[in-house]
C-alpha positions as CSV (number, residue, x, y, z in Angstrom):
1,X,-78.3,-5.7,31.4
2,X,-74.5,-4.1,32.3
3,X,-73.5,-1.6,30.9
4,X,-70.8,-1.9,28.3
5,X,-67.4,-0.3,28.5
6,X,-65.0,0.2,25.5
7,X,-61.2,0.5,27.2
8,X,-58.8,1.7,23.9
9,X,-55.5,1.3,25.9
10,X,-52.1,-0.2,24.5
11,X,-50.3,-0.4,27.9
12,X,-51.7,-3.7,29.1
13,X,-51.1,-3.6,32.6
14,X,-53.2,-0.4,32.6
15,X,-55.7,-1.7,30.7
16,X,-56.4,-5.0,32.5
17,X,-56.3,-3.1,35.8
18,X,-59.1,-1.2,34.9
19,X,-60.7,-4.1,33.5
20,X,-61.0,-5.4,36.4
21,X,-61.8,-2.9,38.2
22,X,-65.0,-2.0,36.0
23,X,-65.6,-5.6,36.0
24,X,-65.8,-6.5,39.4
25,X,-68.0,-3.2,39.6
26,X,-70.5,-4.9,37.6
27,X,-69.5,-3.2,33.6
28,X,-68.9,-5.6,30.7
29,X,-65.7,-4.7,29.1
30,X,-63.5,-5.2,26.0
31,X,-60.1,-3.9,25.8
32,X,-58.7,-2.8,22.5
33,X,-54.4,-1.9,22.1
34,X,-55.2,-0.3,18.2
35,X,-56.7,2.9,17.6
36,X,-58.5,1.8,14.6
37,X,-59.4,-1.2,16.1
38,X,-61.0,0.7,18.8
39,X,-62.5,3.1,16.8
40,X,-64.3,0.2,14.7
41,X,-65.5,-1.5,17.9
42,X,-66.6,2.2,19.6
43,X,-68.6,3.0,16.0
44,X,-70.2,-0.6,16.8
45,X,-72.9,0.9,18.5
46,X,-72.9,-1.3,21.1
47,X,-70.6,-0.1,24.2
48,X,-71.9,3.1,26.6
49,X,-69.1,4.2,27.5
50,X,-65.9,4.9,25.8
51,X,-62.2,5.2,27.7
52,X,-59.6,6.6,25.4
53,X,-56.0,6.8,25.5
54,X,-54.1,9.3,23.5
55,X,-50.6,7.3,22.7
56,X,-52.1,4.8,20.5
57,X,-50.7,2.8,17.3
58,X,-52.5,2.7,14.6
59,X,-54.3,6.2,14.9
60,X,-54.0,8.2,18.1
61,X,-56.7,8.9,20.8
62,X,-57.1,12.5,19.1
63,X,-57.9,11.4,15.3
64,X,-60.1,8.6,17.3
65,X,-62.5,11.0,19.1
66,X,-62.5,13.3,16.2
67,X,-63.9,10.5,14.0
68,X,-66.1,8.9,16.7
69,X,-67.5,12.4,18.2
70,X,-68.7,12.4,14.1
71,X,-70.8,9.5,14.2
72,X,-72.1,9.3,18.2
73,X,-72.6,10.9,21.3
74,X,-71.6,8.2,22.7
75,X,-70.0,9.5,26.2
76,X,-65.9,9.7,25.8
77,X,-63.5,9.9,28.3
78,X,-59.3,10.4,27.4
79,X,-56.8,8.7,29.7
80,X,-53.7,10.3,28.9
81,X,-50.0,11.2,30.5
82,X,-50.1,14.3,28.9
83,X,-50.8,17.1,31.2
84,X,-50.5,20.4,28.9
85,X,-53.2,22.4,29.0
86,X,-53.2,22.5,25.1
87,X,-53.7,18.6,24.9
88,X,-56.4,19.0,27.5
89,X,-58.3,21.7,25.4
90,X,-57.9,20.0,21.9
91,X,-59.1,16.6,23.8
92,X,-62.0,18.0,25.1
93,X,-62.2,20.4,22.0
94,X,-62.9,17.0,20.4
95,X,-65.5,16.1,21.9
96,X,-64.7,13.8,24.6
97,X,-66.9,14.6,28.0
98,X,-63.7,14.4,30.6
99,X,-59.6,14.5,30.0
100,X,-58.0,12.3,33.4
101,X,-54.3,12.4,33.9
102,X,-52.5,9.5,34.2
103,X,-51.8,8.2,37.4
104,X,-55.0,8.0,38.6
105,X,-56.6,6.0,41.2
106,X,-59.2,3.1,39.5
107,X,-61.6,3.8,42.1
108,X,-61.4,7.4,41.3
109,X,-61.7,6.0,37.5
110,X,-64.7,3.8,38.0
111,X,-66.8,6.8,40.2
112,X,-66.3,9.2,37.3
113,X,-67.1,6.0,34.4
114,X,-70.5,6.0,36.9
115,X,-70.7,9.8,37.2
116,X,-71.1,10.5,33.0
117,X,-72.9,7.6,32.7
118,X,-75.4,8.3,34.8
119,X,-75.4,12.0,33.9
120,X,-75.6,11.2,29.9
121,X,-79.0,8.4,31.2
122,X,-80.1,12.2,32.5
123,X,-79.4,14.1,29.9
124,X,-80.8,11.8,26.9
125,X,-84.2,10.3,29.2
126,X,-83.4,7.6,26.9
127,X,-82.3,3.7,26.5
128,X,-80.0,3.6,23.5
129,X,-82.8,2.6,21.2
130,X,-84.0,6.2,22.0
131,X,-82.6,9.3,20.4
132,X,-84.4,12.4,22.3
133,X,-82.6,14.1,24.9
134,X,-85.3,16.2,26.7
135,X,-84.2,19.5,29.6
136,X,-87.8,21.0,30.6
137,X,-90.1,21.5,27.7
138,X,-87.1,21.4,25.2
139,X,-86.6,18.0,23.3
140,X,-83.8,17.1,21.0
141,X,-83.1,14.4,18.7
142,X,-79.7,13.9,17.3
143,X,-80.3,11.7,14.5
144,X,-82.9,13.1,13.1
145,X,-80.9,17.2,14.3
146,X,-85.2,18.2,15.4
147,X,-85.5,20.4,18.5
148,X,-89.2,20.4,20.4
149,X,-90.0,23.5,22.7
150,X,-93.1,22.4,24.6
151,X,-94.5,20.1,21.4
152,X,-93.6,22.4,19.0
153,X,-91.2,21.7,16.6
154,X,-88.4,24.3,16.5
155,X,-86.7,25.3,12.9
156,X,-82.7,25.6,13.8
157,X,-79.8,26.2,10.9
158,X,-77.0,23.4,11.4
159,X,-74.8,25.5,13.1
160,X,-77.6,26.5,15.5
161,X,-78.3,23.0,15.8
162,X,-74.6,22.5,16.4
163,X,-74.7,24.6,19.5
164,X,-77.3,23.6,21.2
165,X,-76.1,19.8,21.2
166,X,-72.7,21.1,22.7
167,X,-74.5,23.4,25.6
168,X,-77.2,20.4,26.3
169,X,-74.9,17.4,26.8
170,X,-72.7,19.0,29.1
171,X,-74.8,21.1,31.5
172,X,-73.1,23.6,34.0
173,X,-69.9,23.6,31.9
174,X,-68.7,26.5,30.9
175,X,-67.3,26.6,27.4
176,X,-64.6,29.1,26.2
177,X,-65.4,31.2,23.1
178,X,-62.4,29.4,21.6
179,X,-63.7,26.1,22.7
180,X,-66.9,26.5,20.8
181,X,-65.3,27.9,17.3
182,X,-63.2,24.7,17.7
183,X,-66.3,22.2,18.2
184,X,-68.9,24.2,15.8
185,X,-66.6,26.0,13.0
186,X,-63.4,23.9,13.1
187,X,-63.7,23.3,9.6
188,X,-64.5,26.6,8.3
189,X,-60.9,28.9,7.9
190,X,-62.3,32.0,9.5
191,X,-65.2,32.9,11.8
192,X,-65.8,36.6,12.8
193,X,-65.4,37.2,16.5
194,X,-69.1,38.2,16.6
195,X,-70.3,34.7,14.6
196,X,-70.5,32.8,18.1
197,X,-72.5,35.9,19.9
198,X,-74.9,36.1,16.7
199,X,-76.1,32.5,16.8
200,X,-76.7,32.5,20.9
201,X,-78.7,35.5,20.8
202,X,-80.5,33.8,17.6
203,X,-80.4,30.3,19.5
204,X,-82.0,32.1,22.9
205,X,-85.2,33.5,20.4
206,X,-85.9,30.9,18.9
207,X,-85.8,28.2,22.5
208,X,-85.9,30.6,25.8
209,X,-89.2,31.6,26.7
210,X,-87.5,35.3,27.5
211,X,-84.8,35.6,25.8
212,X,-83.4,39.0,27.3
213,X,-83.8,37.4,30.6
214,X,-82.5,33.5,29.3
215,X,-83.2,30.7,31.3
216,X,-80.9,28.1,30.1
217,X,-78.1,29.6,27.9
218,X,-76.2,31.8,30.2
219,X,-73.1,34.3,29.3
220,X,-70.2,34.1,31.6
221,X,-68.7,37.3,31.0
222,X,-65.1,36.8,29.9
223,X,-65.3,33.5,29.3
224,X,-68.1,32.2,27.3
225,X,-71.2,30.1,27.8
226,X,-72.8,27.4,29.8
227,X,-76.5,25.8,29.8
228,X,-78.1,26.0,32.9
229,X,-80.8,22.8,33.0
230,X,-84.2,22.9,34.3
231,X,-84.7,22.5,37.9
């Protein structure tokens, strides 16, 4: 069965170029000029891949992805015009797997659609009917928030939980201290500085095999943290 492709665009041109492009690539596509319209269609269920512009009536591309990334892990990738670093950060802050600046080349488009795709197939081990996304001995189901080391259940708190799901689905990115407060404690008004170190350290006991020597979750110094997945 093709894959299905969710295009939340209001500049028509664009959005039947790339429809056409994922089309004759093989994808099943529905265009959508609305943010709420998209949004309804992308909590559907039914579409792999979601691309997401940020200039959108009805709601914008950032409220979208918030209220999407909420409900599904469904892979999201922002088109947008807007090349601040700031909108980059809150986009991908958000939730959504890539940011692409507009004007891009479709071919380029369609290689990266393939690229998370393929990467999220990876990731979860998984048709959509499945909910486990496995790395190694470590298994984790989002619906049910359960977390398997090597057949054994795991006991996380929410926010530990939180964490892991944000390393895992994006392996060998490196996320920013401040990125993680953002995607983790967004809605809580203040986090100590020390919070985000706490729960790794916690995280690495209870899922790396040696957790002064971790396997998986790795510190960049200066930066922040990355998973590192199981070769």
């Amino acid at each position: 069965m093709s894959k299905r492709i969710l295009i939340v665009e209001d500049e028509k041109a664009l959005a039947s170029l790339l429809s056409d492009y994922l089309t004759a690539d093989g994808f099943a596509v529905e265009t959508h000029a609305n943010g709420r319209s998209g949004l309804q269609a992308a909590l559907s269920g039914s579409f792999d891949l979601v691309l997401l512009d940020l200039m959108l009536p009805g709601m914008d591309g950032f409220e979208v992805c918030r209220a999407l990334r909420a409900r599904s892990d469904v892979p999201v990738l922002i088109l947008s015009a807007r090349r601040e670093d700031g909108d980059k950060i809150r986009g991908l802050g958000l939730g959504a797997d890539d940011y692409i600046v507009k004007p891009f080349s479709p071919a380029e488009l369609v290689a990266r659609v393939k690229s998370h795709l393929a990467r999220y197939q990876r990731l979860t081990g998984r048709s959509p009917e499945s909910r486990w996304m496995s790395d190694g001995g470590l298994e984790v189901n989002i619906e049910a928030r359960r977390v398997r080391r090597n057949g054994t259940d795991v006991t996380l708190t929410a926010k530990e939980f939180d964490l892991l799901l944000l390393l895992i689905r994006s392996p060998d990115r490196v996320f920013t201290r401040d990125e993680i407060y953002s995607r983790v404690w967004g809605d809580d008004l203040y986090v100590d500085p020390s919070t985000i170190a706490v729960h790794v350290r916690r995280l690495r006991e209870k899922i790396e095999d040696d957790p002064s020597q971790p396997r998986h979750i790795e510190t960049v110094w200066g930066v922040g943290y990355r998973w590192k997945p199981a070769t």
